[in-house]
Short mmCIF file of the C-alpha atoms (twelve columns), coordinates in Angstrom:
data_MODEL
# 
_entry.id   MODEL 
# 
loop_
_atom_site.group_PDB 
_atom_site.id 
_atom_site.type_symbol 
_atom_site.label_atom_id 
_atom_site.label_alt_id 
_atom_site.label_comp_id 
_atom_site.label_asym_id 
_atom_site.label_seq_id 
_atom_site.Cartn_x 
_atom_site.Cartn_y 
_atom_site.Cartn_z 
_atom_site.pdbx_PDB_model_num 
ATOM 1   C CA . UNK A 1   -103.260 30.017 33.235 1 
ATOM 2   C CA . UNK A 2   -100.533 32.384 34.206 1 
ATOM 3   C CA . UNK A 3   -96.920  31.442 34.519 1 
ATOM 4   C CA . UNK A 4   -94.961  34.155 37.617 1 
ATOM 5   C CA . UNK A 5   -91.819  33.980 37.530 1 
ATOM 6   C CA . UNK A 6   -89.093  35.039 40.635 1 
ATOM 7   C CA . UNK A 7   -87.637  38.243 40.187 1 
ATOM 8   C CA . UNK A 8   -83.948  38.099 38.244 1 
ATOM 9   C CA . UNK A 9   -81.915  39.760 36.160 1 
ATOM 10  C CA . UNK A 10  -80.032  39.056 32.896 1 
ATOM 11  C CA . UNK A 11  -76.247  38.618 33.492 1 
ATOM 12  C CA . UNK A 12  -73.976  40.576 31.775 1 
ATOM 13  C CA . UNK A 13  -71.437  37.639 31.007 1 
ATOM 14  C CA . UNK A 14  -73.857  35.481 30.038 1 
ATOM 15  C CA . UNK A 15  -75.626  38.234 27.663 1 
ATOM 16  C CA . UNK A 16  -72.182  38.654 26.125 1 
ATOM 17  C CA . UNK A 17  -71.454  34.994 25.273 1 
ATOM 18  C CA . UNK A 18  -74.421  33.882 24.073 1 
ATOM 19  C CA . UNK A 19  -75.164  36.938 21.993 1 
ATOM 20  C CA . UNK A 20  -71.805  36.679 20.403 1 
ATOM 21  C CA . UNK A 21  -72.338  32.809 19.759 1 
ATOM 22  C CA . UNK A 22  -75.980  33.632 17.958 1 
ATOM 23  C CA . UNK A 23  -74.243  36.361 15.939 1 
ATOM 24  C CA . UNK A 24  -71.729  33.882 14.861 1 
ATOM 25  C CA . UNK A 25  -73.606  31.113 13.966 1 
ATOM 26  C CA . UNK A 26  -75.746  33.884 11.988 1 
ATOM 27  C CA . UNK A 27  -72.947  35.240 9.773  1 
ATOM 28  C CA . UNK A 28  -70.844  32.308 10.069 1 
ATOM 29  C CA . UNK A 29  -70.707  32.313 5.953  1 
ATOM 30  C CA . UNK A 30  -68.548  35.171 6.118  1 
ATOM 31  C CA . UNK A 31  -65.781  33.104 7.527  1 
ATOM 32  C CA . UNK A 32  -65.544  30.834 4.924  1 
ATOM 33  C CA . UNK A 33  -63.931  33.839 2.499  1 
ATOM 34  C CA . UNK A 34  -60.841  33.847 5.173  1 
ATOM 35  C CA . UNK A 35  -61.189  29.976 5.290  1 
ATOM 36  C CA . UNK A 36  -60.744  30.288 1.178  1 
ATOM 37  C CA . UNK A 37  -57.963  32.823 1.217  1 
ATOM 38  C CA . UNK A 38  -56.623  30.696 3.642  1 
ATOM 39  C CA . UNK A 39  -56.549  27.505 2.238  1 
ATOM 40  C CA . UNK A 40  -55.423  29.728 -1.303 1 
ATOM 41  C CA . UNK A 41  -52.637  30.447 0.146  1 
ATOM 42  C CA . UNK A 42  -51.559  27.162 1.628  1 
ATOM 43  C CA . UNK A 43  -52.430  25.783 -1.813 1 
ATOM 44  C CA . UNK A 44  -49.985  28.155 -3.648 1 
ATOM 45  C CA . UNK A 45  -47.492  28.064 -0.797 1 
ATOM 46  C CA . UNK A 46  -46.704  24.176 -0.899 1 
ATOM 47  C CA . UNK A 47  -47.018  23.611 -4.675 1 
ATOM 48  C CA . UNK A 48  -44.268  26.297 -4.726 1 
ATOM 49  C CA . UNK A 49  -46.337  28.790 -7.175 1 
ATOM 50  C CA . UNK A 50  -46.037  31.854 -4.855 1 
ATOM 51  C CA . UNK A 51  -43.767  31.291 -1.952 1 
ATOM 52  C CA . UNK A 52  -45.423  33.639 1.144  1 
ATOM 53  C CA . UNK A 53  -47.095  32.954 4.121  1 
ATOM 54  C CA . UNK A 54  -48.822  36.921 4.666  1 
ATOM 55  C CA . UNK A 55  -52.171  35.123 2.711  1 
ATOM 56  C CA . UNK A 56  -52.414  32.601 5.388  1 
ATOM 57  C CA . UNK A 57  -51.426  35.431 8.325  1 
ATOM 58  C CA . UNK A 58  -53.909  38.098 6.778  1 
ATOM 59  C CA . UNK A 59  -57.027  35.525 6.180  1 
ATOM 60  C CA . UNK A 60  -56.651  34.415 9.794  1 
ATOM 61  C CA . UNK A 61  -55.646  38.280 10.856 1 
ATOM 62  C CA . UNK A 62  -59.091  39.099 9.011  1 
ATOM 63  C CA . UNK A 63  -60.826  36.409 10.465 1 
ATOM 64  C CA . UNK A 64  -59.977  37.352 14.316 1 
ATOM 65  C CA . UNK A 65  -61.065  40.842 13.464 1 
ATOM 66  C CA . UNK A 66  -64.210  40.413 12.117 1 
ATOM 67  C CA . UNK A 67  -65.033  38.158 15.344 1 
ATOM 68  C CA . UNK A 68  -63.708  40.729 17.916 1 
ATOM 69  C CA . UNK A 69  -66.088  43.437 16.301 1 
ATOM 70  C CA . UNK A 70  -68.975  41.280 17.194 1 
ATOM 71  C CA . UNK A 71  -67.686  40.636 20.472 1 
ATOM 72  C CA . UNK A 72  -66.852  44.326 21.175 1 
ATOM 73  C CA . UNK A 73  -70.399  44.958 19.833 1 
ATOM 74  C CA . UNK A 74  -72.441  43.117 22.588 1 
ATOM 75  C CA . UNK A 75  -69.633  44.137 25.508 1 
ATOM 76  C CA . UNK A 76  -70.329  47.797 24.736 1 
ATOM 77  C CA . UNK A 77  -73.559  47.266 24.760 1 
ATOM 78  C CA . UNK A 78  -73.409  46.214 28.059 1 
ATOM 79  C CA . UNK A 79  -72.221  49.176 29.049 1 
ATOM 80  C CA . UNK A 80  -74.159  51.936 27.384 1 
ATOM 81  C CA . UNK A 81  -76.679  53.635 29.957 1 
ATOM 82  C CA . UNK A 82  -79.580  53.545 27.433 1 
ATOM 83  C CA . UNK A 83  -78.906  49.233 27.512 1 
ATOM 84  C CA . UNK A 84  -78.631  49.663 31.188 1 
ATOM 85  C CA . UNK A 85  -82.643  48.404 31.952 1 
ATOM 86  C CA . UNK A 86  -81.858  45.192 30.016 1 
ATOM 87  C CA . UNK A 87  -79.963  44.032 32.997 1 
ATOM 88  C CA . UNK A 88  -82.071  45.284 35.844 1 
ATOM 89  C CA . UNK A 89  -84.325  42.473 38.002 1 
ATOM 90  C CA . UNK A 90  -88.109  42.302 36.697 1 
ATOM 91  C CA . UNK A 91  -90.452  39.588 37.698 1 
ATOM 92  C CA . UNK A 92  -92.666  38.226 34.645 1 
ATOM 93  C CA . UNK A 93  -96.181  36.623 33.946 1 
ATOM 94  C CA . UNK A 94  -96.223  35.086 31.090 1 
ATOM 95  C CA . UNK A 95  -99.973  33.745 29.400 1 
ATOM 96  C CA . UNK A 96  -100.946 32.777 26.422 1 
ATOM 97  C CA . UNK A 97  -101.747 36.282 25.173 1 
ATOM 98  C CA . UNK A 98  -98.553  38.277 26.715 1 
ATOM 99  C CA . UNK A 99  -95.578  38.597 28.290 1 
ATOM 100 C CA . UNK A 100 -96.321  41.198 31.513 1 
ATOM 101 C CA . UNK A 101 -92.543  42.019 32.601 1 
ATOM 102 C CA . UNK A 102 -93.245  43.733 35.997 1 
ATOM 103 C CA . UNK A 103 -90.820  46.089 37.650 1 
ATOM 104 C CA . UNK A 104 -92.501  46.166 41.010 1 
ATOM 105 C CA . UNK A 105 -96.350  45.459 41.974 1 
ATOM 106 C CA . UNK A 106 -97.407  48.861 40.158 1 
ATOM 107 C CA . UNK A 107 -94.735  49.437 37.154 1 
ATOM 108 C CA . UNK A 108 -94.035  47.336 34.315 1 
ATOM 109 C CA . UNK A 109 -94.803  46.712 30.460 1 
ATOM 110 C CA . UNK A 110 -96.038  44.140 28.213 1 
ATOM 111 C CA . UNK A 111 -94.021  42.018 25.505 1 
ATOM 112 C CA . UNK A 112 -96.490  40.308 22.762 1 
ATOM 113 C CA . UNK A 113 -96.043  37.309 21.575 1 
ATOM 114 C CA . UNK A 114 -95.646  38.638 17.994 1 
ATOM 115 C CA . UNK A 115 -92.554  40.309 18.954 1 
ATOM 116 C CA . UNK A 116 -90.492  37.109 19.604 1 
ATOM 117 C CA . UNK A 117 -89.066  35.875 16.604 1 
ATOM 118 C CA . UNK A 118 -88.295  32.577 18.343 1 
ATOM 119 C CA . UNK A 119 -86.890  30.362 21.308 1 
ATOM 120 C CA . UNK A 120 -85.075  27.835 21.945 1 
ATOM 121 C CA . UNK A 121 -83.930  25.094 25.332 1 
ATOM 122 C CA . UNK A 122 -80.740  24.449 26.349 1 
ATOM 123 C CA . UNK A 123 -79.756  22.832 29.445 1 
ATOM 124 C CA . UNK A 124 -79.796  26.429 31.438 1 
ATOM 125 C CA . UNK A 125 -83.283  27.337 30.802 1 
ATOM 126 C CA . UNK A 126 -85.490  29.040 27.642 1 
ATOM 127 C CA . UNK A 127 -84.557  31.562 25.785 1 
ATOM 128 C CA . UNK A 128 -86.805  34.477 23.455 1 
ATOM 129 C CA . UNK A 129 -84.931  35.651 20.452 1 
ATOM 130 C CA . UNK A 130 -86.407  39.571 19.758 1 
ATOM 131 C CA . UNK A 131 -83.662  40.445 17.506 1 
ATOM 132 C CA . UNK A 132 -80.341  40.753 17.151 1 
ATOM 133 C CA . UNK A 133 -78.615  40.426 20.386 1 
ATOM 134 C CA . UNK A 134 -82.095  41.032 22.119 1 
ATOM 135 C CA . UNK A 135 -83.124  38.138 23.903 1 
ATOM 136 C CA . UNK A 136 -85.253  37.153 27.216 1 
ATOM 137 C CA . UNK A 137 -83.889  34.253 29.691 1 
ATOM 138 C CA . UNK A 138 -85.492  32.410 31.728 1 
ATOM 139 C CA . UNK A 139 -83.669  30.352 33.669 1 
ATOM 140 C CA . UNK A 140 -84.239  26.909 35.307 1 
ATOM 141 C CA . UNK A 141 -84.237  27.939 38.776 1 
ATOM 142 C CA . UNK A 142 -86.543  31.346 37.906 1 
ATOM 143 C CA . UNK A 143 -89.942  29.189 38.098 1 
ATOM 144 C CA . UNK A 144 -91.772  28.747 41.086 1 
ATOM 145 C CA . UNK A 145 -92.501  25.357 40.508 1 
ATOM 146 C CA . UNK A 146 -91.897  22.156 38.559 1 
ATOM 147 C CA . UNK A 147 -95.684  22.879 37.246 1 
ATOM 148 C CA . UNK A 148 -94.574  26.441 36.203 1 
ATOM 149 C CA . UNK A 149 -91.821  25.457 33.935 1 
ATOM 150 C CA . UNK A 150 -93.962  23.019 32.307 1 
ATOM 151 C CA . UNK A 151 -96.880  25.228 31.221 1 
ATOM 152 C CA . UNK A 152 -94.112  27.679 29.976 1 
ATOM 153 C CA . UNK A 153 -92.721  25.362 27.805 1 
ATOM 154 C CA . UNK A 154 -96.733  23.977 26.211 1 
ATOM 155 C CA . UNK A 155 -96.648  28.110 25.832 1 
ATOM 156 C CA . UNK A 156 -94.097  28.077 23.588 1 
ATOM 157 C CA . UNK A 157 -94.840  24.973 21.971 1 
ATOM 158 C CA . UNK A 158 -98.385  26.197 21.416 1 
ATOM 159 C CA . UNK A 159 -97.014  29.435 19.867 1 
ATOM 160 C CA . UNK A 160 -95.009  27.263 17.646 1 
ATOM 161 C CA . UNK A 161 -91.820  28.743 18.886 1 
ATOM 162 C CA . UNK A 162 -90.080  25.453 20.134 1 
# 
């Protein structure tokens, strides 16, 4: 059975947040060096060893930086020209075999199933991790029926993914 979907695109806001969010939660170890520094130099400044606060200011400095470079990351990459096709409107059918993502009745391409690395639910809709900061959505309101959204989802869960 074959799962069409409406015709949508992926929002540029929405790209941007939740890429940034799976980044973070992917390198979120490398916040817990500023969280050390951090708490080093609250440590040394109360107990009256070393008397400054620039530890504290530079962990947290640090810390802000490294998370605007992700963020500035996925915004620019909404505006590149080459990234420009992510957020154009394609209709999909989605089987058990592929992923047909179809640009109009007689252009499109084909996603396997060995390319997504996995998915997940949320309250929005389903979404196909590729790779970093590659992702498909499929919205709630995409499906062209309550039956459609089902048989998506025994997809995934056949393909192990959910």
């Amino acid at each position: 059975m074959i799962v069409k979907t409406k015709k949508f695109a992926l929002d540029k806001k929405h790209y941007i947040k939740k890429a940034f969010v799976s980044q973070l939660k992917k390198v979120k170890i490398w916040f817990l060096i500023p969280a050390a520094v951090a708490v080093l130099g609250l440590v040394l400044n109360f107990t009256g060893v070393y008397k400054n606060w620039w530890i504290l200011i530079t962990a947290i400095i640090g810390a802000l930086l490294f998370a605007g470079f992700w963020y500035l990351q996925f915004y620019a990459a909404t505006q590149l020209e080459q990234n420009k096709q992510m957020f154009d409107k394609f209709a999909y059918e989605v089987d058990s075999s592929k992923i047909m993502v179809k640009l109009n009745a007689k252009e499109g391409g084909i996603i396997k199933w060995d390319m997504i690395s996995s998915a997940e639910k949320d309250e929005t809709g389903f979404y196909l991790h590729m790779g970093r900061g590659q992702f498909l959505h499929f919205r709630n309101d995409v499906f062209n029926s309550e039956h459609d959204f089902k048989l998506f989802e025994s997809i995934l869960r056949r393909k192990n993914l959910l």
